[in-house]
MIDOSE-1310 file (N, C-alpha, C; in nm, 2 decimals, decimal comma, always signed):
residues 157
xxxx	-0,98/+3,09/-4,35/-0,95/+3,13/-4,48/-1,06/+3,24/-4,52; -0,99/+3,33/-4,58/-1,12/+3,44/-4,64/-1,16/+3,38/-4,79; -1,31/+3,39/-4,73/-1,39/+3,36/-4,86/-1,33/+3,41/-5,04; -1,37/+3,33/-5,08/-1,26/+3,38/-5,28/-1,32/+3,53/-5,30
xxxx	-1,33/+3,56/-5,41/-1,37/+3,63/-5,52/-1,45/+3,57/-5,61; -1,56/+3,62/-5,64/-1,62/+3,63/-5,69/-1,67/+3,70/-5,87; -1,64/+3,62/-5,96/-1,68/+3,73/-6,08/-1,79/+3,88/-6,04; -1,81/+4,00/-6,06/-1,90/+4,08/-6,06/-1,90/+4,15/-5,94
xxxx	-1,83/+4,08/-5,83/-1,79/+4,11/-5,68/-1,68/+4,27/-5,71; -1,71/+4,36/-5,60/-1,60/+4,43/-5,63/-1,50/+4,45/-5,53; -1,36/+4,46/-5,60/-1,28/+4,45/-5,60/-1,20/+4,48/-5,43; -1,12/+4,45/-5,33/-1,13/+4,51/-5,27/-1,02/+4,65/-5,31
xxxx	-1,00/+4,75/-5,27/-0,95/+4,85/-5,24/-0,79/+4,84/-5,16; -0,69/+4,87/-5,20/-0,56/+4,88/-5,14/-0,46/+4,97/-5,19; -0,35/+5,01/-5,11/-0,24/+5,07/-5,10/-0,12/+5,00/-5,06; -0,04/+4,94/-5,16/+0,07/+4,90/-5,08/+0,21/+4,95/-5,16
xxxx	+0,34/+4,94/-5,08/+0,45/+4,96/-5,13/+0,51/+4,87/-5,24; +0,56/+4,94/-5,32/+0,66/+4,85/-5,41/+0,77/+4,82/-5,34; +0,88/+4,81/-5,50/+1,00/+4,75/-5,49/+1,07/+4,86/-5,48; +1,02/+4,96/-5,50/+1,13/+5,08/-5,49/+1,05/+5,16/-5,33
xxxx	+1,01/+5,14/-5,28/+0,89/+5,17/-5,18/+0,79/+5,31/-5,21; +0,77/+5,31/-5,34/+0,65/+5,42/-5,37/+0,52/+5,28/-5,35; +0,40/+5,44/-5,32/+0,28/+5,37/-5,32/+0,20/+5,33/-5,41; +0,15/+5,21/-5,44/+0,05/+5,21/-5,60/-0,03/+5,15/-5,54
xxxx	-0,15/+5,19/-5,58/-0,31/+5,15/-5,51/-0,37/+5,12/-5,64; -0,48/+5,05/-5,56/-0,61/+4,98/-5,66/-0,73/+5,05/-5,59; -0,80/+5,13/-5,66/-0,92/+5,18/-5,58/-1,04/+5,13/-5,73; -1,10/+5,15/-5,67/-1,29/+5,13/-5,72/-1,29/+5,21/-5,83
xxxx	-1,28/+5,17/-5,91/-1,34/+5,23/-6,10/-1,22/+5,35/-6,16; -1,15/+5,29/-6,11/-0,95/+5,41/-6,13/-0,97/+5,44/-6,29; -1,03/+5,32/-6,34/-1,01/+5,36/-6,47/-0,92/+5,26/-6,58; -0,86/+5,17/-6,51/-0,81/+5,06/-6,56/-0,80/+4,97/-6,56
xxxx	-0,82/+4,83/-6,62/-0,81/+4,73/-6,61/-0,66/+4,69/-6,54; -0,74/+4,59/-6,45/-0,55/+4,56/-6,35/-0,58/+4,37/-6,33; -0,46/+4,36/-6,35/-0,46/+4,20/-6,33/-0,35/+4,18/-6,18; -0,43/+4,14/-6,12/-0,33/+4,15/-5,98/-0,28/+3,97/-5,91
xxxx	-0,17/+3,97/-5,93/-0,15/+3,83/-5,91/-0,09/+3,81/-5,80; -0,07/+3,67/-5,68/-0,03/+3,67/-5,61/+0,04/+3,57/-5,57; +0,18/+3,58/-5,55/+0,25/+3,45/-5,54/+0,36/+3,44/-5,45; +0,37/+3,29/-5,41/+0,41/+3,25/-5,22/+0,55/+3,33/-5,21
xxxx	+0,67/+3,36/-5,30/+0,82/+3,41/-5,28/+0,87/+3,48/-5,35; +0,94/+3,53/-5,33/+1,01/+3,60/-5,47/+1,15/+3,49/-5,48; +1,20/+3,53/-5,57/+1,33/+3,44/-5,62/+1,35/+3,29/-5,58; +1,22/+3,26/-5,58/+1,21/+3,09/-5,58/+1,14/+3,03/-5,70
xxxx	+1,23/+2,91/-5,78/+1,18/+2,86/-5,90/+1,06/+2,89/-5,98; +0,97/+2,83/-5,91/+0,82/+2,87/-5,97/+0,74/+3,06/-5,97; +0,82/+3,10/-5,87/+0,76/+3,24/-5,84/+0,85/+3,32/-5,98; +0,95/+3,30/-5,99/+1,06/+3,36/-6,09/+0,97/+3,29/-6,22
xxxx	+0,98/+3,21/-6,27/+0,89/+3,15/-6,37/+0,76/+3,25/-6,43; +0,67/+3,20/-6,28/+0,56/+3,32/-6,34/+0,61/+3,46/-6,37; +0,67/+3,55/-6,27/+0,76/+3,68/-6,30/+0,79/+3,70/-6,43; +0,83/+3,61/-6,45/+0,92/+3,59/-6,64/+0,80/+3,62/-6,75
xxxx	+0,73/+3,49/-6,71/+0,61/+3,50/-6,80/+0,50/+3,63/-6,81; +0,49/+3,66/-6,69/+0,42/+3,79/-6,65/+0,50/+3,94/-6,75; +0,57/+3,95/-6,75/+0,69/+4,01/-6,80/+0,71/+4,00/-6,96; +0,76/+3,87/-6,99/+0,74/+3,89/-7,13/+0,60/+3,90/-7,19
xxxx	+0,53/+3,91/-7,12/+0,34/+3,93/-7,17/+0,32/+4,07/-7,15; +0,34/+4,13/-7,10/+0,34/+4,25/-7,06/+0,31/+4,35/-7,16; +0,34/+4,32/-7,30/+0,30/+4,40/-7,39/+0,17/+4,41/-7,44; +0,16/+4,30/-7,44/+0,05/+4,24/-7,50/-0,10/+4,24/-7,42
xxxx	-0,08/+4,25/-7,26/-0,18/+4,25/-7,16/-0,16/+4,40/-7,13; -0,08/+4,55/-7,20/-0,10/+4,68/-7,18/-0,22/+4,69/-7,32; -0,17/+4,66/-7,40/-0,19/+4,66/-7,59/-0,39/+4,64/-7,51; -0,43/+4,54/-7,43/-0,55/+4,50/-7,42/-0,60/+4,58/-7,29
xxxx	-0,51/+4,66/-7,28/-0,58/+4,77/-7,13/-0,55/+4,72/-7,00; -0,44/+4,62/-6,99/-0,44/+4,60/-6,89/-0,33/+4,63/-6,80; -0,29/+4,64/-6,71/-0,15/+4,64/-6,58/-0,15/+4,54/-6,50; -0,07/+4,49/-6,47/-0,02/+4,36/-6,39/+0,07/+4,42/-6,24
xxxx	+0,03/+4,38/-6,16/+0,06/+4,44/-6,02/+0,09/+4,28/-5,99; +0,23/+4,27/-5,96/+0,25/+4,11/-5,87/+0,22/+4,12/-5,68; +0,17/+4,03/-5,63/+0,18/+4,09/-5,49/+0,27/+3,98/-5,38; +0,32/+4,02/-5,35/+0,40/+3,89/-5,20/+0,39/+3,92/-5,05
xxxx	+0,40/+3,86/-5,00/+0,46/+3,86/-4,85/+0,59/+3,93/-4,79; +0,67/+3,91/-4,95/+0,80/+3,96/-4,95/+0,81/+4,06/-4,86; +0,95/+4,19/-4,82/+0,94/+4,27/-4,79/+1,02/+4,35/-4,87; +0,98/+4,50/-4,88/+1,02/+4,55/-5,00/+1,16/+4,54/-5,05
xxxx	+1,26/+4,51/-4,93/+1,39/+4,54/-5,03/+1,42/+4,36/-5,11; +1,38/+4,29/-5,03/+1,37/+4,09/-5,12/+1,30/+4,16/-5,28; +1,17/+4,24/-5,27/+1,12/+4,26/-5,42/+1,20/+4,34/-5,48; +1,29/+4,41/-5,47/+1,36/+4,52/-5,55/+1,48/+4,42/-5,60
xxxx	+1,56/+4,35/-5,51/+1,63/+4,25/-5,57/+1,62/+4,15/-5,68; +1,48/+4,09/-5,70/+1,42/+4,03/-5,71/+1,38/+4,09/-5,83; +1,34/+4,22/-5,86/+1,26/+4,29/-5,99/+1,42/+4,34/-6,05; +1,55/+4,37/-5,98/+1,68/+4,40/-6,03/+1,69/+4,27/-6,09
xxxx	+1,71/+4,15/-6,06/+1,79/+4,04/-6,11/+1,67/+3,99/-6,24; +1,55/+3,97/-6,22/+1,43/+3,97/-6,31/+1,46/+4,06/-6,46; +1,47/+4,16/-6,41/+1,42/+4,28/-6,51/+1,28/+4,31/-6,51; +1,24/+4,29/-6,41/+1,06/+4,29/-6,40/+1,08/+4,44/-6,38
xxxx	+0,97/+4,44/-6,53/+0,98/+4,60/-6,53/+0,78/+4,62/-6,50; +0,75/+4,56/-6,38/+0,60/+4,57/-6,32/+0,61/+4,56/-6,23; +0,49/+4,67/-6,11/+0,50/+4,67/-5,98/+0,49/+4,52/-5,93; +0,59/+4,52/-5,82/+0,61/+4,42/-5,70/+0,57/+4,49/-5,58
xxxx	+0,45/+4,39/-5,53/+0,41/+4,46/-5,41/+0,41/+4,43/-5,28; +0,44/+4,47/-5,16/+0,51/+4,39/-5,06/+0,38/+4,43/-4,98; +0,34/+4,28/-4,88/+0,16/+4,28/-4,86/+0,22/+4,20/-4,73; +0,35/+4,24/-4,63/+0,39/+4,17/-4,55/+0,29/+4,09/-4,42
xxxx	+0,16/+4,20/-4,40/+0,08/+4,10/-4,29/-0,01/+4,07/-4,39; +0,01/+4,03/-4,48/-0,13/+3,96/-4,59/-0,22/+3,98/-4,57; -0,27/+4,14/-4,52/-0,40/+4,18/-4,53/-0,46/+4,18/-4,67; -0,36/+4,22/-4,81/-0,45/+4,27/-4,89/-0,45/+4,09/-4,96
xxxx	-0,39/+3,98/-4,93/-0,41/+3,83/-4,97/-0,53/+3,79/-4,88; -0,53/+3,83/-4,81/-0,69/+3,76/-4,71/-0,81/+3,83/-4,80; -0,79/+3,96/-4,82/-0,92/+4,09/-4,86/-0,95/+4,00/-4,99; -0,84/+3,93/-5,08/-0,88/+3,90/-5,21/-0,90/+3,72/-5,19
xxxx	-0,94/+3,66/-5,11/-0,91/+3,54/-5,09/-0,79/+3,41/-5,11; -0,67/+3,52/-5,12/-0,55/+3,43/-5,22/-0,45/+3,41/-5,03; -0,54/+3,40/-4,96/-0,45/+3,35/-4,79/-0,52/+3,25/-4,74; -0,47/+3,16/-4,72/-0,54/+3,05/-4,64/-0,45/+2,93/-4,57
xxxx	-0,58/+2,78/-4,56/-0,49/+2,67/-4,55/-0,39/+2,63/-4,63; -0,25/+2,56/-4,64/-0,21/+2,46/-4,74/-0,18/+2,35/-4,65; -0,09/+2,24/-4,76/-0,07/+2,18/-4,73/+0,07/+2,13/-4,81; +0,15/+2,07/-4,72/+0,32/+2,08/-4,81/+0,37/+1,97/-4,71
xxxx	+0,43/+1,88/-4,77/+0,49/+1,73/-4,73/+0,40/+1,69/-4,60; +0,29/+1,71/-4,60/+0,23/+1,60/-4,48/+0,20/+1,72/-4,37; +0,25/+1,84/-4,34/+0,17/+2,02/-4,27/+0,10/+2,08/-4,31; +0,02/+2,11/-4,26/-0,08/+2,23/-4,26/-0,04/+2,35/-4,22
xxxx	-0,09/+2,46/-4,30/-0,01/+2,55/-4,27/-0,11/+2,68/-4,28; -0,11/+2,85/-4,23/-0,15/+2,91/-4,32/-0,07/+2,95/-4,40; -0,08/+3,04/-4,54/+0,00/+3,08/-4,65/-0,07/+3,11/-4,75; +0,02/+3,20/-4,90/-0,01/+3,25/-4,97/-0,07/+3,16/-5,05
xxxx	-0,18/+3,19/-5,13/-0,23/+3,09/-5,21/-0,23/+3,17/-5,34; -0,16/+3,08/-5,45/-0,13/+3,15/-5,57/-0,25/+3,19/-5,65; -0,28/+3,29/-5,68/-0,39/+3,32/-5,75/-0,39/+3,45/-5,84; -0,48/+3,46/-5,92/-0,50/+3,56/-5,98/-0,63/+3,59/-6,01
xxxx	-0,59/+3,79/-6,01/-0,73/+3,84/-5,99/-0,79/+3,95/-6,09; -0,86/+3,90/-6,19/-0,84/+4,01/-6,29/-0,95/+4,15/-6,25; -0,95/+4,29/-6,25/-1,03/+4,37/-6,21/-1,05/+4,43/-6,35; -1,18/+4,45/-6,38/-1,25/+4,55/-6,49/-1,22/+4,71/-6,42
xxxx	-1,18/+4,79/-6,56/-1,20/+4,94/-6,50/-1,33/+5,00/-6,42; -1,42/+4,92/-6,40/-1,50/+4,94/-6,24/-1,49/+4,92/-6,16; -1,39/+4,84/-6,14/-1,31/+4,80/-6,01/-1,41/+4,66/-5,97; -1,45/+4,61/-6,07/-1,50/+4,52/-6,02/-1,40/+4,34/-6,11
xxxx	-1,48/+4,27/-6,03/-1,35/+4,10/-6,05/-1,42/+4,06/-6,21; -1,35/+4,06/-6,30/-1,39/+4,01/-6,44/-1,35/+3,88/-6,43; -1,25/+3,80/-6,31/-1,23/+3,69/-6,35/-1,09/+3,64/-6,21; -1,12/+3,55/-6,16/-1,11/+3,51/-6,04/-1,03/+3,35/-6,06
xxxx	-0,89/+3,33/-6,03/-0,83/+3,21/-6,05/-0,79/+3,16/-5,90; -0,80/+3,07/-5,87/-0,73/+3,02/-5,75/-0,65/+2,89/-5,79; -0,53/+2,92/-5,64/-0,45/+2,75/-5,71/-0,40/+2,71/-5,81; -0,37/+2,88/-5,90/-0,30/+2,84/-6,02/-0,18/+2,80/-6,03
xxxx	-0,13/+2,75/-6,11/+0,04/+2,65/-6,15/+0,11/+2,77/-6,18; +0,24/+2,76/-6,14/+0,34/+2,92/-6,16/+0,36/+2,86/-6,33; +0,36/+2,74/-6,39/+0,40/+2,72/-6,55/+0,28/+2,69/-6,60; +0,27/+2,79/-6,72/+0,18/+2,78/-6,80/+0,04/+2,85/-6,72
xxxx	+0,08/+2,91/-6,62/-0,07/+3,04/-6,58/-0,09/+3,13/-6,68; +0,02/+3,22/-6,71/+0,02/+3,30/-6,80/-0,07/+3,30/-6,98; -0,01/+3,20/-7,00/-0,04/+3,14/-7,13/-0,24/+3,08/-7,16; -0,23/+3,03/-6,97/-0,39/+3,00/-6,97/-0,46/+3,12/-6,93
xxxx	-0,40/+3,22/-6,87/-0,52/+3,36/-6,87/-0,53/+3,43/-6,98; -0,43/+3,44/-7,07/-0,42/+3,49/-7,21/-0,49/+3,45/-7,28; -0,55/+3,32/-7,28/-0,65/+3,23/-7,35/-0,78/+3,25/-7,30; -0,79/+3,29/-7,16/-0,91/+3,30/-7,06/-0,97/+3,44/-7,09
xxxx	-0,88/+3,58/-7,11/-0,88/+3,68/-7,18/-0,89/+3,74/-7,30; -0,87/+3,62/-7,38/-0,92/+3,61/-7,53/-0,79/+3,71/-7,56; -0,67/+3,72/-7,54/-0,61/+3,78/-7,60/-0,50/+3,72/-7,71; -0,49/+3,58/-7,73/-0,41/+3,53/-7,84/-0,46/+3,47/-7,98
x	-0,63/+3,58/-7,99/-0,68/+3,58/-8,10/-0,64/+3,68/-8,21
């Protein structure tokens, strides 16, 4: 398993394809606060859930400087389906050999009815416009994440 993230740690650096297959990168001090989240599927219960929630927040986490970049394993044309049937109007990022989930520590062991496995581990990764980690979640719940980074972010003051 690659080691987590760390608050003050910086950020790693990537390029990957969307849902439409342009490229959106995260590089070192871009200039924007980015919340980059990562989760095991697209259009399965709990992955759609956060999507939702990500989505109807969306105003409110631009309003505070921020952009939301989802990332999967998916492959791009599963995210474009997926951001059609959604209305996810935020990059979906297709990270198919989960290089950029290992770089941020969101790849590892699990464990699911009694297997071990490796896989995506749900997390979220918030970056300050220095490209550095303001705030580092692992093993978050797809219900009620949103609601608790919002609170974690001080944004529903």
């Amino acid at each position: 398993m690659a080691d987590r993230l760390m608050t003050g740690a910086d950020a790693p650096a990537f390029t990957l394809k969307d849902s439409a297959g342009n490229d959106v990168s995260l590089a070192s001090g871009d200039g924007a606060g980015t919340i980059v989240y990562f989760y095991p599927a697209a259009s399965t219960p709990g992955c759609t859930k956060e999507a939702c929630d990500f989505r109807d927040n969306l105003a409110s986490f631009a309003s505070a400087g921020y952009r939301v970049l989802g990332v999967s394993p998916d492959p791009v044309k599963k995210l474009a389906a997926f951001a059609a049937k959604e209305a996810l109007s935020f990059p979906l990022l297709s990270d198919e050999d989960h290089a950029v989930a290992e770089a941020y520590g969101a790849w590892g062991e699990k464990k699911n009815y009694g297997k071990t496995y490796q896989g995506l581990i749900r997390s979220t990764i918030v970056v300050d416009p220095d490209g550095k980690v303001a705030l580092a979640q692992y093993n978050v719940r797809a219900t009620g994440h949103v609601a608790k980074l919002r609170r974690d972010l001080k944004l529903d003051a």
